[in-house]
N, C-alpha and C positions, 0 to 999 in steps of 0.2 A: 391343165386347162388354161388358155391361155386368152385374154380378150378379144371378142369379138369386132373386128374394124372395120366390117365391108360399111355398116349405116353410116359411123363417123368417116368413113375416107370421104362415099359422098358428099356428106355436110361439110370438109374441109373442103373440096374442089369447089364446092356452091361458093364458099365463103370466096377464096381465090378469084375465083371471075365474078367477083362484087362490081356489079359498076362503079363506084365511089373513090375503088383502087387503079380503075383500068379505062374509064370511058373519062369524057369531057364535064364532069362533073367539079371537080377542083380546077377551073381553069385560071383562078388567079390568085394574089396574097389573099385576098378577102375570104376567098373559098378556101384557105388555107387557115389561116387564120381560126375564121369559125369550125374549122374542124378541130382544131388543135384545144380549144374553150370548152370542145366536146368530150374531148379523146382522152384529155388530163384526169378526167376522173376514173379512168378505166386504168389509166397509170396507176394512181392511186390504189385503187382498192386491189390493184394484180400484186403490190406489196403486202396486204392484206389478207387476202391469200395464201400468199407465199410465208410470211410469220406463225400465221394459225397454224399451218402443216407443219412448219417447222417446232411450233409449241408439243404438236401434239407427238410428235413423233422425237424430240429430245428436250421432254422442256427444262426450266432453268427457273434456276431464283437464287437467293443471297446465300442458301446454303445446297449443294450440290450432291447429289444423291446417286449413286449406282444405279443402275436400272435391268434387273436382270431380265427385265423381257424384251427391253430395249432391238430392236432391229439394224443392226450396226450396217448394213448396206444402205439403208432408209439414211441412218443417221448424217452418211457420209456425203451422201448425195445430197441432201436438203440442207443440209449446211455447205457444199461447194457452189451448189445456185444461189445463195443467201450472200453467199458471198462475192458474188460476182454482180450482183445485183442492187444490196445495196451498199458497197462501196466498191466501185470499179475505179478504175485509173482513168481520170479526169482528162479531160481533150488538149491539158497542157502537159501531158505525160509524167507528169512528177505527185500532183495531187489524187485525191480519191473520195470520188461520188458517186450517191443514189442515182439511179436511173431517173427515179419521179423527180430529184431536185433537175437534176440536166433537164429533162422535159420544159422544167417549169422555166432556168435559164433560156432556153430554143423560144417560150411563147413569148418574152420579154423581146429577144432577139429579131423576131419576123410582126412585133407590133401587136400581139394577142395577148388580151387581157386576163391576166392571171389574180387578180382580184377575188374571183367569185371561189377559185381552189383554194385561195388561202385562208379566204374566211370561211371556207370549209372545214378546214383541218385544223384551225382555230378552235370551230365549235366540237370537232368530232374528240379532240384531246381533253375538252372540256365536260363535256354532255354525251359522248357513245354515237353509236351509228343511229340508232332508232330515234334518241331526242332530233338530234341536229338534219333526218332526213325531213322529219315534219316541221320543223321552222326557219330551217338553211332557204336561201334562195337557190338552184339548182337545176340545171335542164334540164328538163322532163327527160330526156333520151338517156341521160348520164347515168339520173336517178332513176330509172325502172333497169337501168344496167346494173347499177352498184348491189341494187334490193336484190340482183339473181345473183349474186356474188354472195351476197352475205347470208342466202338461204344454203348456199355449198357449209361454206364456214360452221351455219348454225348446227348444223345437224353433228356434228361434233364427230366425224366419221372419216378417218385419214383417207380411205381409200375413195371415201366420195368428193373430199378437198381435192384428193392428189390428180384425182380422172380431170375434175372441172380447170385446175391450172396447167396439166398439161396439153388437152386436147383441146381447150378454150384458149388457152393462151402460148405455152411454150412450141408448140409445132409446127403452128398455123404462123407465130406472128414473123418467119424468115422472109417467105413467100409474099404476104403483107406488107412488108415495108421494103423489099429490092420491086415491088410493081408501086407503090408510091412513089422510092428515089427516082426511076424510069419515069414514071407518069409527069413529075415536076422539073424532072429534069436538072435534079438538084445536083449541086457541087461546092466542095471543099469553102469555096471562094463567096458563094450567093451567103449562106445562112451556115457556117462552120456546125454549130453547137446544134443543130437540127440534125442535120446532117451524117455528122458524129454517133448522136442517137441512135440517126436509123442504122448506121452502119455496124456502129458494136451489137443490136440487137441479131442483125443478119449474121455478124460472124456469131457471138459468142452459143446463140439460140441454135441456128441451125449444127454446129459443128460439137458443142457440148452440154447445154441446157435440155435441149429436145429431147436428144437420147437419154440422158440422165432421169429428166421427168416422166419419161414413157417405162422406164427401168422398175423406176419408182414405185407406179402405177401395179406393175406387176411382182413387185413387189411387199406390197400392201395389202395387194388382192389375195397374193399367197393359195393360190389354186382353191380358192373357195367360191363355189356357185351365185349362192347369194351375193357377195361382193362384187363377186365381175360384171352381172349383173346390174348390179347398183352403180358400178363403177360409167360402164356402159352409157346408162341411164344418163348420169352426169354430166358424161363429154357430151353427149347428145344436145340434151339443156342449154349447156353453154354455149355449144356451137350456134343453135338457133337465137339465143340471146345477142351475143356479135354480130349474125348476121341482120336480126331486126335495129340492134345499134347503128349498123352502116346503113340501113335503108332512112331510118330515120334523117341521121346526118345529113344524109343525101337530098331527100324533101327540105331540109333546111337550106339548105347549100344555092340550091335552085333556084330558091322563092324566098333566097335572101331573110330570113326568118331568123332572128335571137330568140328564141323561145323557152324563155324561163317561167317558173311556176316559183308561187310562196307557199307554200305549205303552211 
């Protein structure tokens, strides 16, 4: 038995023809800018994500343990996305960086104030996700995005992690960011390290991430009712989380709006 796609393929085509990605909505640095003060925290916590599953599915500590229930296709897989992720081959071909750090590089690069992310992850290494969402400053859009990311996480359930990062994030984000490059029209030369970004995510996502995390997905499910189920459920959530993220963005973007809350 094998997951259900027909509801999430819809929810991904919705996502795709987002106006935010396709219409005159981003139409200058500014509009770019403020996306990007947005979007970093979705960086963020997609690493967050992506750790948890991989905790739960080969975790580690100072002394290393056999694991004979261990899922060795899981294993391999969630450690080659892990890999590729947070240290990839840096845009000067010889170093090697997190995707969230290059992000945060690109916002420095096109004039986007990366202040608010870092005294984020400031307080979140300090104080956890829960202290730091209630007394962090934070966009309101970011933070009701992060809060459905970390209700995936909480539920402590690999195959409910695995549905919400790949169908929320690994499948969808190819499609996503080659209708951005198009939309801005962006190249090597304007904003390299933006650029860059979007480009390894297109290759690396579409051609081995995606399939890898949809693998995964089925995987974990392991022909079980309940699970796919649940799994199902997951992508669903997250799909309509992204999608309410980009509408938000989008109202922001318009009406010129920084829209932060203190908690």
């Amino acid at each position: 038995m094998k997951l259900p796609l027909n509801k999430i393929k819809k929810l991904q085509e919705e996502l795709e023809r987002h106006p935010l990605l396709n219409d005159e909505i981003i139409k200058d640095i500014d509009g770019l800018r403020l996306f990007m003060e947005h979007h970093v925290f979705a960086v963020w916590d997609f690493m967050c994500l992506l750790k948890s599953l991989q905790h739960h599915i080969c975790p580690s500590g100072e002394i290393w343990i056999p694991r004979q229930k261990i899922r060795s296709g899981s294993a391999r897989l969630i450690n080659e996305i892990v890999l590729g992720e947070e240290t990839d081959i840096d845009i000067d071909k010889v170093n090697s960086i997190s995707h969230h750090d290059l992000y945060c590089q690109a916002m420095l690069e096109v004039g986007a104030d990366a202040n608010l992310i870092e005294e984020w992850v400031r307080s979140v290494e300090i104080n956890g996700f829960r202290s730091s969402a209630e007394n962090c400053i934070v966009p309101t859009a970011s933070l009701e995005f992060m809060e459905k990311t970390f209700s995936f996480i909480d539920t402590g359930e690999p195959h409910v992690i695995a549905a919400a990062f790949c169908f929320g994030r690994e499948t969808v984000i190819p499609k996503m960011f080659t209708s951005l490059t198009k939309k801005l029209e962006l190249s090597k030369f304007d904003c390299p390290k933006f650029y860059y970004y979007l480009q390894r995510h297109i290759e690396i996502d579409n051609d081995k991430h995606g399939p890898a995390s949809l693998a995964l997905v089925e995987d974990l499910c392991d022909h079980d009712p309940v699970h796919i189920h649940e799994a199902e459920q997951a992508a669903l959530i997250s799909l309509k989380a992204r999608i309410k993220l980009w509408d938000d963005i989008s109202f922001l973007i318009q009406n010129k709006l920084h829209q932060y809350i203190h908690n």
